[in-house]
GUROMI-103994 format. One record per residue (C-alpha): x, y, z; residue in three letters; residue number from 1. Coordinates in pm, 1 decimal, always signed. Each point is the difference from the previous one (the first is absolute). Layout:
BEGIN
        c1        c2        c3   aa    i
         X         Y         Z  ALA  NUM
...
***
This chain:
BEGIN
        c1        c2        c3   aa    i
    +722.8     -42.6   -2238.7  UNK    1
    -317.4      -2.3    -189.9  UNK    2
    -306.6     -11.2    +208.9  UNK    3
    -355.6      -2.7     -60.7  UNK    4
    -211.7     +87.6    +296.7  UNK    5
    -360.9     -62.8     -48.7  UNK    6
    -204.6    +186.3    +216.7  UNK    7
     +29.9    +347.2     +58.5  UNK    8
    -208.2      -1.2    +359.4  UNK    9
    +186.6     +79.6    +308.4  UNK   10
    +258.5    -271.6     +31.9  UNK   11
     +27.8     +16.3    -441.7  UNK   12
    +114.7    +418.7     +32.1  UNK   13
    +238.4     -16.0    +312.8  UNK   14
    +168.8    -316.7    -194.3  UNK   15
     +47.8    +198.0    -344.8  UNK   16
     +61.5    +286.5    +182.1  UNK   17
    +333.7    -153.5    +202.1  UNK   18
     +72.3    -220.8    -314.1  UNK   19
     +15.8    +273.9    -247.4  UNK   20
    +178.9    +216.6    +226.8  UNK   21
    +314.1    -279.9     +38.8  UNK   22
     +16.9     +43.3    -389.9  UNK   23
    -214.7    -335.2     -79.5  UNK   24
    -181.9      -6.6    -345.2  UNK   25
    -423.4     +29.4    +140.5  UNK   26
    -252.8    -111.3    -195.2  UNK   27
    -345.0     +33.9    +216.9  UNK   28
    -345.1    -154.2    -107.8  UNK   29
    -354.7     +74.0    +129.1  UNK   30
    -338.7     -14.5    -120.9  UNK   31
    -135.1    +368.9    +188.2  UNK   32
     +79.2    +280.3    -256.7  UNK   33
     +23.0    +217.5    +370.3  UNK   34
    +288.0    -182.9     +99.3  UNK   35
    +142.4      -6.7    -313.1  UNK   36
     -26.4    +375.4     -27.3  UNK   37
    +157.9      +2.5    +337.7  UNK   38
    +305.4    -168.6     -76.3  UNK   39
     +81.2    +133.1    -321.9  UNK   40
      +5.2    +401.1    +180.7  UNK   41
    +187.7    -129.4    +328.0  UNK   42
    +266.6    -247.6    -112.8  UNK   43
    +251.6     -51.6    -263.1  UNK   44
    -135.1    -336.4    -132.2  UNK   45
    -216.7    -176.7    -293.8  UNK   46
    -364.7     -14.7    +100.5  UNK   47
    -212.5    -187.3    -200.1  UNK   48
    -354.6     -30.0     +22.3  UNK   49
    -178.2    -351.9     -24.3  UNK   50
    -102.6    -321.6    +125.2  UNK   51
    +382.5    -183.2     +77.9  UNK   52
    -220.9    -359.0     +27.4  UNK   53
     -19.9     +20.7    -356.5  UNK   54
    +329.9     -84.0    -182.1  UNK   55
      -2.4    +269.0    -264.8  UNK   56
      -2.1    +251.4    +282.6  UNK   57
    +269.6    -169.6    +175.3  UNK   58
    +243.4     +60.6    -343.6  UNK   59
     -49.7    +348.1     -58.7  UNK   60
    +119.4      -0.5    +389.9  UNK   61
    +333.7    -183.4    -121.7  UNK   62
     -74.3    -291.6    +230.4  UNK   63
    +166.5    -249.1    -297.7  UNK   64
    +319.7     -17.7    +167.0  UNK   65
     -15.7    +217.3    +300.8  UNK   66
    +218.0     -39.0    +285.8  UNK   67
    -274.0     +20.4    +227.6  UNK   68
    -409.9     -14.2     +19.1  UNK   69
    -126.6    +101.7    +337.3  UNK   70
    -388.1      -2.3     +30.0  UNK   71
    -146.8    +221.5    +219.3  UNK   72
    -378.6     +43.9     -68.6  UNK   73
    -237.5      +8.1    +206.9  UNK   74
    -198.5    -357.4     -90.8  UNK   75
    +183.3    -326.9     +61.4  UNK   76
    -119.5    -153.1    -342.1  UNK   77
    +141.0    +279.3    -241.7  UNK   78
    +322.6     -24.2    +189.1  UNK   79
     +40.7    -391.1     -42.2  UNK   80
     -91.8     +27.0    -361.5  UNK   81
    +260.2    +291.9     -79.2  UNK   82
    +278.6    -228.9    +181.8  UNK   83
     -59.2    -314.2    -223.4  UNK   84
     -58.7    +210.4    -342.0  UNK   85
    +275.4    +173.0     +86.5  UNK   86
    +235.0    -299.7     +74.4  UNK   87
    -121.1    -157.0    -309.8  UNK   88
    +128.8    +385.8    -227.9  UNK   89
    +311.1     -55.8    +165.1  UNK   90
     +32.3    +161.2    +320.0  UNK   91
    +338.3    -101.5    +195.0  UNK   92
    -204.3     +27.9    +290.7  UNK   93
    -346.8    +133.0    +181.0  UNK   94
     -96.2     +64.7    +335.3  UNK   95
    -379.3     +39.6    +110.6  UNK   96
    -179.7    +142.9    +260.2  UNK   97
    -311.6    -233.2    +106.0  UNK   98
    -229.2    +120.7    +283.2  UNK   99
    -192.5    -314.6     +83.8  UNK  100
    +200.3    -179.7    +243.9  UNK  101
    -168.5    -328.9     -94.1  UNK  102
    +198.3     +53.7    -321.6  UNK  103
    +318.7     +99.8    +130.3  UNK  104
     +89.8    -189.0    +326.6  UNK  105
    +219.1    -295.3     +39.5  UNK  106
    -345.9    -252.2     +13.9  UNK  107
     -53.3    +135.2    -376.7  UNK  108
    -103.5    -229.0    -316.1  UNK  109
    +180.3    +268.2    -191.5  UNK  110
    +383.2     +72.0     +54.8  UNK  111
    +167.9    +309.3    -147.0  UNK  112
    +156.3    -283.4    -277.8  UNK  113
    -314.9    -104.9     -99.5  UNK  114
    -131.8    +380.5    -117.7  UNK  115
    +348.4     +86.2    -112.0  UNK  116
    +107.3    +232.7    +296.0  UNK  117
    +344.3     +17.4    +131.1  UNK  118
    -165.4    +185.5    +324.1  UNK  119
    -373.3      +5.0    +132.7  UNK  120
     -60.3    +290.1    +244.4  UNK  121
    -312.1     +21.1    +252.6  UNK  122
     -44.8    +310.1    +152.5  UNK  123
    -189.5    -153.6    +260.5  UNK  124
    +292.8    -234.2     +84.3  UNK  125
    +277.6    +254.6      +2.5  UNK  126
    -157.6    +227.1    +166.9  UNK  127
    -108.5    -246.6    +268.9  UNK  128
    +411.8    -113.9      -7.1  UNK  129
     +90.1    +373.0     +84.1  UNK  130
    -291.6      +5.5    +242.2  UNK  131
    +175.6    -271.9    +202.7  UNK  132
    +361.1    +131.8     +26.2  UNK  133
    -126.3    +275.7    +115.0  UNK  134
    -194.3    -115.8    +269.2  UNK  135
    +302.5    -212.2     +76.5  UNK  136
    +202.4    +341.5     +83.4  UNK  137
    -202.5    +216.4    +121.0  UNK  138
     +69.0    +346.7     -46.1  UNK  139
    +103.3     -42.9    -359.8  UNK  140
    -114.3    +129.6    -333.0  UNK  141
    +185.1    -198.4    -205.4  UNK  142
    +200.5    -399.2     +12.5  UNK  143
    +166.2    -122.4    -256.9  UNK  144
    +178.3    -354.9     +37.5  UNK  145
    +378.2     -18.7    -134.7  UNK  146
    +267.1    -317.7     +43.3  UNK  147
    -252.1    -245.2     +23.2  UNK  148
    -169.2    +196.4    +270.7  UNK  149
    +279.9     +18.1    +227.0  UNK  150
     +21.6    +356.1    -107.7  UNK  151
    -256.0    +257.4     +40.3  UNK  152
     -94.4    +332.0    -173.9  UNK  153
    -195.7    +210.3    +291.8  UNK  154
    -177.5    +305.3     -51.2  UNK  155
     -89.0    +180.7    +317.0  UNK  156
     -86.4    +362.0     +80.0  UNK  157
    +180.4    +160.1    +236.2  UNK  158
    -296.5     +51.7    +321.1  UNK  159
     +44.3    +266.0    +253.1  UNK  160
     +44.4    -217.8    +250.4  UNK  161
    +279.1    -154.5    -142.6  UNK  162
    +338.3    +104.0    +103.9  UNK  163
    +150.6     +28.5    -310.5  UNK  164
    -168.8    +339.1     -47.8  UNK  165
    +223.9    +267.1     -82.9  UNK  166
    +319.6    -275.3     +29.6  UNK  167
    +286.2     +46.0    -282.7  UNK  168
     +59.1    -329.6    -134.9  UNK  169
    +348.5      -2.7     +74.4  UNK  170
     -68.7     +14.3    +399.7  UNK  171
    -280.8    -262.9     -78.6  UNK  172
    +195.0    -327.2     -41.9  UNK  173
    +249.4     +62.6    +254.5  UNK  174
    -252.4    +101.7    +281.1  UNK  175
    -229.8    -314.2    -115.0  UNK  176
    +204.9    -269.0    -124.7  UNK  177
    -186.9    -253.2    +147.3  UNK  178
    -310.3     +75.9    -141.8  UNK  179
    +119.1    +108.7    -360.0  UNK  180
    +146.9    -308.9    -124.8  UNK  181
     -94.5    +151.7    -346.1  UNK  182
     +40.7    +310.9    -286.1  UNK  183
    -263.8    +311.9     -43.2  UNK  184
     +81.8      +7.6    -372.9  UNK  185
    -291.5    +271.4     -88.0  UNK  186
    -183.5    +285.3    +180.7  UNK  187
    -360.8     +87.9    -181.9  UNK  188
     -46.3    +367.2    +175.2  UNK  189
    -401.3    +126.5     +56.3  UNK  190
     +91.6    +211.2    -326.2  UNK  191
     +59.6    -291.0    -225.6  UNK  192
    +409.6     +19.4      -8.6  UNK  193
    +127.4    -327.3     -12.4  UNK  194
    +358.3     +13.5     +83.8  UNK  195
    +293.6    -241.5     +71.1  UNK  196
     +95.8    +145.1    +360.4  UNK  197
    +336.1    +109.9    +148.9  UNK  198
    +172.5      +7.8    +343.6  UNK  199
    -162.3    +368.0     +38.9  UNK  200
    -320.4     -90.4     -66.3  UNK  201
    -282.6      -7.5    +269.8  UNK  202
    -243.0    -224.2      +5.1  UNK  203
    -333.1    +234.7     +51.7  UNK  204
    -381.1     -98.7    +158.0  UNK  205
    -227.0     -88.2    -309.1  UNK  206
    +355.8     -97.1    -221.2  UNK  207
     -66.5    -358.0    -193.5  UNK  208
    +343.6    -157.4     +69.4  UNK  209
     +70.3    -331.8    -204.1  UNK  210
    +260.1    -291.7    +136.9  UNK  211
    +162.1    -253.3     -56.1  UNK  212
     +18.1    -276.0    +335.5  UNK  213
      +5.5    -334.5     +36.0  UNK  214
    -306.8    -180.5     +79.0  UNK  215
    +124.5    -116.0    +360.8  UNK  216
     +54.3    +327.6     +96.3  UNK  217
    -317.6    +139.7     -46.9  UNK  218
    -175.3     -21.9    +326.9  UNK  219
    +258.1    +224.4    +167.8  UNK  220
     +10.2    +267.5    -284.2  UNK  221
    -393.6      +1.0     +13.4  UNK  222
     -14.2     +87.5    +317.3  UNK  223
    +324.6    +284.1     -92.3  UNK  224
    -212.3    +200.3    -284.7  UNK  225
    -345.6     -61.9    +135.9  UNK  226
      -1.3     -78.5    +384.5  UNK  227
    -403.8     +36.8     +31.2  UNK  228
     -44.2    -295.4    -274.0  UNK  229
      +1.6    -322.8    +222.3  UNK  230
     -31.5    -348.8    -124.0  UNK  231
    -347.9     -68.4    -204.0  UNK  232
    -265.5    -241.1    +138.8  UNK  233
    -318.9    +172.1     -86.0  UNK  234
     -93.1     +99.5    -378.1  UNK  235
    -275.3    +133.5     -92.1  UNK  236
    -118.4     -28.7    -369.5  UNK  237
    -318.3    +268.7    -148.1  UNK  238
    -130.3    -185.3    -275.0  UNK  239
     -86.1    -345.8    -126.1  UNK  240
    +144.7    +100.8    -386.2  UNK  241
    +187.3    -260.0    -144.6  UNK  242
    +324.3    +194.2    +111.0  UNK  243
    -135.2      -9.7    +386.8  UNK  244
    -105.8    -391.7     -28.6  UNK  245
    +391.6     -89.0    -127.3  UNK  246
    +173.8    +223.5    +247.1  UNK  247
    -186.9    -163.7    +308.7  UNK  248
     +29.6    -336.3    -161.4  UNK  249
    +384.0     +79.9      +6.8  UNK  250
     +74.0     +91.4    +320.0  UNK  251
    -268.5    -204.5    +210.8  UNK  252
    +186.2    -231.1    +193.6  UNK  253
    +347.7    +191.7     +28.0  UNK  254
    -230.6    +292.7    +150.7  UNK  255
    -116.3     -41.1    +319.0  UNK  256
    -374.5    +162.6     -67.0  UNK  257
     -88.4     +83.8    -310.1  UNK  258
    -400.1    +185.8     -90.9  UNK  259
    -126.7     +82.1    -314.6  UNK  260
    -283.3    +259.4     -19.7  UNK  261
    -295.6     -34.9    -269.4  UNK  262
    -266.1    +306.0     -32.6  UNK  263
    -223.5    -260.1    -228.6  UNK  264
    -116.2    -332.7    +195.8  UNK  265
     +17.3    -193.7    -353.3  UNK  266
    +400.5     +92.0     -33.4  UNK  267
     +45.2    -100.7    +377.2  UNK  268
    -117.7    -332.0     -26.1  UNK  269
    +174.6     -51.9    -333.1  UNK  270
    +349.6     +99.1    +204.6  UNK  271
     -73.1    -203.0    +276.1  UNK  272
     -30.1    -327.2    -215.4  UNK  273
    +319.2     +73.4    -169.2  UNK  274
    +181.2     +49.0    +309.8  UNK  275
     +82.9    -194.4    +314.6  UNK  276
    +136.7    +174.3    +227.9  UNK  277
     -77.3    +331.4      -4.2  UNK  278
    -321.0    +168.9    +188.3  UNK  279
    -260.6    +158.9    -249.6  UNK  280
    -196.8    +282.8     +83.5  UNK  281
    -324.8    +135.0     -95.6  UNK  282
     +68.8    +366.4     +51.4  UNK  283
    +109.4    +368.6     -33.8  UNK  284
    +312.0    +120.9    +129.3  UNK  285
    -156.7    +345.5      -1.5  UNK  286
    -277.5    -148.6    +222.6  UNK  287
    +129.7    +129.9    +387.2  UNK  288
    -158.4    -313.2    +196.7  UNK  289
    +140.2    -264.7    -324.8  UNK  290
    +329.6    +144.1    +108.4  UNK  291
     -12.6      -7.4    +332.6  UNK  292
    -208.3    -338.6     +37.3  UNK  293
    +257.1    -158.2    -231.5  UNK  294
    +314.7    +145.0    +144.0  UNK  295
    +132.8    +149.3    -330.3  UNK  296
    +235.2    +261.7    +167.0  UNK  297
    +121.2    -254.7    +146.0  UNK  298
    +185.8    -125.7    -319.9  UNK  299
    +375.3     +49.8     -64.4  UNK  300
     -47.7     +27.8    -390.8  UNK  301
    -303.6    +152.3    -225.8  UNK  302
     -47.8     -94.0    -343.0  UNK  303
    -260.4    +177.1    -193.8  UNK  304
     -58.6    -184.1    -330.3  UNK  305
    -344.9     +66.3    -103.2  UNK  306
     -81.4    +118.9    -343.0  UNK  307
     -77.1    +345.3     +64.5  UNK  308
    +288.5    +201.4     +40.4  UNK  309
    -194.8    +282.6    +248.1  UNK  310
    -105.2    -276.6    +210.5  UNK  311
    +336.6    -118.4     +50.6  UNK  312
     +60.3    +337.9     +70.2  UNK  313
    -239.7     +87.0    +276.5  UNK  314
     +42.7    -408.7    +141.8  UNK  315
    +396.7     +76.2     +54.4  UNK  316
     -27.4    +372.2    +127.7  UNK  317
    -298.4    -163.2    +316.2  UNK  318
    +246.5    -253.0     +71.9  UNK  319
    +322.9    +254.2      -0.4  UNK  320
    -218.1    +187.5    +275.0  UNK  321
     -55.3    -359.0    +199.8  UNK  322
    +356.6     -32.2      -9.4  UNK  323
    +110.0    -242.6    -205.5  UNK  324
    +340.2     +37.5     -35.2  UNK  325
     +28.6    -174.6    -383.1  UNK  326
    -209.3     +77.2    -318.2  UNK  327
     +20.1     -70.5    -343.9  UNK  328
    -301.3    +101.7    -248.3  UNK  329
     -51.2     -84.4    -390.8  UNK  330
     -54.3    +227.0    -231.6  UNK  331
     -94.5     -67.2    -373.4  UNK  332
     +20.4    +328.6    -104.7  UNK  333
    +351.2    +160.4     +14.1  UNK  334
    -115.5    +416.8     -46.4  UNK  335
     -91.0    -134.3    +358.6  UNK  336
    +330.4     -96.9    +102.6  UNK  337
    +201.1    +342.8    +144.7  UNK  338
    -359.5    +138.5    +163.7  UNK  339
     -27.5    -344.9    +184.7  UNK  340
    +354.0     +12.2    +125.4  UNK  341
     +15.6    +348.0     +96.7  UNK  342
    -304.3     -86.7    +253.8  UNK  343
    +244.5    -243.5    +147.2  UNK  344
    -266.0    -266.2     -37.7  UNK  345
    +296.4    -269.5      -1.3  UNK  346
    +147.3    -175.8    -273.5  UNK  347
    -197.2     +11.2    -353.1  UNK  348
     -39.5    -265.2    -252.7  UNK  349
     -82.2      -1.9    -385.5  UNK  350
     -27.1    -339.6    -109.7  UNK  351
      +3.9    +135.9    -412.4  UNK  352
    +337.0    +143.9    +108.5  UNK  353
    +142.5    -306.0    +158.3  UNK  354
     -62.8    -202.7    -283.7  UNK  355
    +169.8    +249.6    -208.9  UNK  356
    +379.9     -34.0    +218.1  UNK  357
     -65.7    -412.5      -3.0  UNK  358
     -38.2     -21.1    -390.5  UNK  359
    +306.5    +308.4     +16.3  UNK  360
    +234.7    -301.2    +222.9  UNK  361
     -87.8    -244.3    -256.0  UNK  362
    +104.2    +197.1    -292.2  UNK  363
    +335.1    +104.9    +163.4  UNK  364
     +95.2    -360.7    +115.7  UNK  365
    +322.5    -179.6    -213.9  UNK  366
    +310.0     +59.0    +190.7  UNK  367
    -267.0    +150.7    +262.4  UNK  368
     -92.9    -267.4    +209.6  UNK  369
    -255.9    +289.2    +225.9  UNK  370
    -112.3    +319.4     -52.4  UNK  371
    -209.2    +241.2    +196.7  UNK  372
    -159.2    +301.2     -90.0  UNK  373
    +118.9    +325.2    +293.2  UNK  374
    -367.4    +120.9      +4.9  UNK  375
    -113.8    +249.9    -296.2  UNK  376
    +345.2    +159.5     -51.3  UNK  377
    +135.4    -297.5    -266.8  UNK  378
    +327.4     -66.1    +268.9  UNK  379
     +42.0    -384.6     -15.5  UNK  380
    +152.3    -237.4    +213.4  UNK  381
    +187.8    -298.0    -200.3  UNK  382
    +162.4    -313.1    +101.3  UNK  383
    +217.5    -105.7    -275.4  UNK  384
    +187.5    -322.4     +32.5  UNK  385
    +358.9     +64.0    -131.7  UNK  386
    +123.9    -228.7    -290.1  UNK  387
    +438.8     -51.6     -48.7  UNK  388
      -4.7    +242.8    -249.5  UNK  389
    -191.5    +310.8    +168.9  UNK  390
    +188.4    +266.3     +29.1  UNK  391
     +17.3     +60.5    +350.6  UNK  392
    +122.9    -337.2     +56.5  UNK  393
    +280.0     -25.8    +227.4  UNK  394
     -77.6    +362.8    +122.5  UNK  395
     +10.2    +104.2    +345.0  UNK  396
    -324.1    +276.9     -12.6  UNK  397
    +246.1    +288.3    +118.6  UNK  398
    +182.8     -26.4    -353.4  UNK  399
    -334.9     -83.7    -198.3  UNK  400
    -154.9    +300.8    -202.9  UNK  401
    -347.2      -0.4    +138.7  UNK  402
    -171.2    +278.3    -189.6  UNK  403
    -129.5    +300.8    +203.5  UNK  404
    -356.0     -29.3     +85.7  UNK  405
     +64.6    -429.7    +103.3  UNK  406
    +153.0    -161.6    +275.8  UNK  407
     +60.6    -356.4     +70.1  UNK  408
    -180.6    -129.3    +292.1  UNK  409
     +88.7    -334.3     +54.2  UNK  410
    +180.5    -302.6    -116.2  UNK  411
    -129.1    -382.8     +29.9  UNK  412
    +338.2    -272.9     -23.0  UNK  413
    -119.3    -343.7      -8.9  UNK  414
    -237.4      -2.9    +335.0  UNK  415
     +95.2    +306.5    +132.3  UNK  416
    -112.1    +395.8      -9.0  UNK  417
    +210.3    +290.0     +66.7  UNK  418
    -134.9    +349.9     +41.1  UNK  419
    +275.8    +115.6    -268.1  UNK  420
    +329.7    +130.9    +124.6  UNK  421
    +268.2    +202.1    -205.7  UNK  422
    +256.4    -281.7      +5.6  UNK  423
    -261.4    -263.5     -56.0  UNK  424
     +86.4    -167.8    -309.1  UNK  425
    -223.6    -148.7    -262.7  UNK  426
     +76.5    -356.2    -155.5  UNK  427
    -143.2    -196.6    -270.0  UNK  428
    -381.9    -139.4    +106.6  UNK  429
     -78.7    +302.0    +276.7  UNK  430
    -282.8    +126.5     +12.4  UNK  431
     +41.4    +375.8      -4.7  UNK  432
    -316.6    +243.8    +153.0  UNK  433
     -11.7    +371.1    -113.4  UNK  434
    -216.8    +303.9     -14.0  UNK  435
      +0.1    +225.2    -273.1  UNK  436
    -186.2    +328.8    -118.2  UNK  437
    -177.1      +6.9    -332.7  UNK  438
    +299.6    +174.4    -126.7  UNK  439
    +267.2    -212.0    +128.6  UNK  440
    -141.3    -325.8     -94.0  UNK  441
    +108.1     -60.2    -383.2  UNK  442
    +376.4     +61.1    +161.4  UNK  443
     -54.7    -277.1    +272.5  UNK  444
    -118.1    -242.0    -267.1  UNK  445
    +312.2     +64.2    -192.2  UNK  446
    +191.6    -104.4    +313.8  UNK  447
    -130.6    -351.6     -49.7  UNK  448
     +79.5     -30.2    -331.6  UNK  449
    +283.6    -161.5    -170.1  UNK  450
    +326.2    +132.4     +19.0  UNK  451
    +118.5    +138.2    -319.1  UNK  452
    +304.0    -179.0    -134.0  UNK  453
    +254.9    +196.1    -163.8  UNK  454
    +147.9    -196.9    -336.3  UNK  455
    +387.9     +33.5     -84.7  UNK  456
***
């Protein structure tokens, strides 16, 4: 495809960067001569500088025609304008990032139709999406939904108090059936080897495991992987950003307690007339009596969301010492990202690079009903729903030629998901579920394709 990224921030790079790489045609536009510079010595695409609102800019780019216009700058207005000019040069289709949630939520005067966008993406909202599947399974890094959300992608690390320590995987289903109603389709090891694992592999303390389970059997495979992450009914939130005001006005209600923390008075009473049923503080968590007037070790879940990455940092390393079992921390700058995870802070967010994989899932969606993004290592997860003429049609998996590097996780016929079997069998209208690493993944897609018929 040809695709014209405009932007060349954060989110504008790591999108050329994985675009280019799958063999796309990149065209990237910004108006900083820096970033310019920047792309044209790191990646393998056309950088041009310029202003992309203006329309002249937005042809030397190629945008008459394109297959794609995705708008990633960082002011709402430029990337509105860039979608409709573009639209009107021919674009087959644009997707734009808006950060004002008053112009991108469901309440909106202006749909994605009405500026030309196939896809508008708020980092605040996804974020804030992830934010709440993972406080719905504790102990997780990562949820993905698959099969209408009967089917779940988990990520989990392996804890030392888990008893799957040091357990080969083909002992593991057999001693815990009852628990594993499911399929660990990847292991992410502490050195960054992401592998699809065998009957001799052990799962190790500090391993990032990824599986496939239905939804109903969570509880009891919680409680397998991470036994010291119980059910969550207090969360507390550091910061009243935008990000912490839509993650507490998510979950209040379905969370027993919820208590948001504000440093600034003015930002505290803001949250608290936005919300209604969660507690706002005026306070410091790295105030001693705060904490212990206000119970915050107390909490089952920390979320540190403020603005400043170092005070996220400090906020979720006093509350790891109080003993709070569950932490997750954002982090807007992503040199950040191993130092804050080898301190074993918790989980770490970037919200640039989360709205990188959601405009990714877009752009791979056809015969690809989901995708999801395996962390940093470009492994995907696809559900595909299976046409007549696919080629594995009619194939049990044991005599389908899954490419090394995938493996088919599960299968959705009709109302019902199977964790996949070798004699399952896949019919016309399944929905099929399957991991695959970067290099495997252009084979998988051909599996879906159309047979070829051979002419006499």
């Amino acid at each position: 495809m040809r695709i014209v990224v405009v932007g060349a921030g954060v989110v504008g790079f790591h999108l050329a960067e994985r675009l280019s790489g799958e063999g796309h045609d990149i065209h990237i536009v910004d108006a900083d001569p820096v970033l310019v510079r920047r792309i044209d010595e790191r990646l393998n695409v056309q950088a041009i500088l310029g202003d992309a609102s203006s329309p002249s800019v937005l042809k030397r780019a190629d945008a008459e025609g394109a297959d794609l216009v995705i708008a990633v700058t960082n002011r709402d207005d430029t990337n509105i304008v860039v979608s409709l000019l573009a639209r009107k040069l021919g674009a087959k289709k644009c997707v734009v990032r808006l950060r004002k949630t008053e112009l991108s939520s469901k309440d909106s005067i202006l749909d994605p139709e009405s500026i030309g966008a196939s896809l508008v993406v708020n980092p605040v909202e996804t974020t804030a999406e992830l934010l709440r599947r993972l406080i719905n399974t504790p102990g997780s890094f990562d949820v993905a939904e698959f099969s209408e959300g009967d089917l779940l992608l988990w990520g989990f690390e392996i804890s030392k108090e888990s008893p799957l320590d040091r357990l080969p995987l083909r002992d593991l289903r057999e001693r815990y059936k009852a628990e594993l109603n499911g399929l660990i389709v990847a292991i992410a090891r502490p050195n960054g080897e992401l592998v699809i694992p065998r009957g001799d592999d052990e799962l190790r303390t500090g391993d990032h495991i990824y599986v496939f389970i239905h939804r109903k059997a969570t509880p009891e495979f919680r409680k397998l992987i991470h036994p010291e992450a119980d059910r969550v009914e207090r969360v507390v939130i550091s910061g009243a950003t935008q990000l912490g005001i839509e993650v507490a006005r998510m979950i209040e209600g379905r969370i027993k307690s919820v208590v948001l923390v504000e440093t600034e008075m003015e930002k505290a009473e803001i949250a608290s007339n936005c919300l209604t049923k969660t507690l706002v503080l005026h306070g410091q968590i790295s105030d001693p009596d705060f904490v212990r007037e206000n119970n915050i070790g107390d909490a089952d879940y920390f979320l540190g969301l403020d603005d400043d990455d170092q005070q996220n940092l400090m906020n979720a390393l006093l509350v790891k010492k109080l003993g709070v079992p569950c932490r997750v921390v954002k982090s807007q700058q992503q040199q950040y990202l191993p130092i804050l995870q080898s301190l074993d802070v918790g989980e770490v967010v970037n919200p640039r690079l989360i709205t990188v994989s959601a405009i990714l899932r877009h752009i791979r969606k056809g015969r690809v009903t989901q995708v999801s993004q395996v962390g940093e290592s470009g492994a995907e997860a696809r559900e595909y729903l299976v046409t007549k003429d696919a080629a594995v049609c009619g194939k049990a998996i044991r005599d389908m030629k899954v490419p090394s590097g995938a493996l088919i996780g599960a299968v959705q016929h009709k109302d019902q998901v199977v964790i996949a079997q070798g004699d399952t069998v896949i019919e016309p209208g399944d929905h099929v579920v399957i991991f695959a690493l970067p290099e495997a993944v252009e084979k998988v897609e051909r599996l879906f394709t159309k047979r070829k018929v051979l002419r006499s």
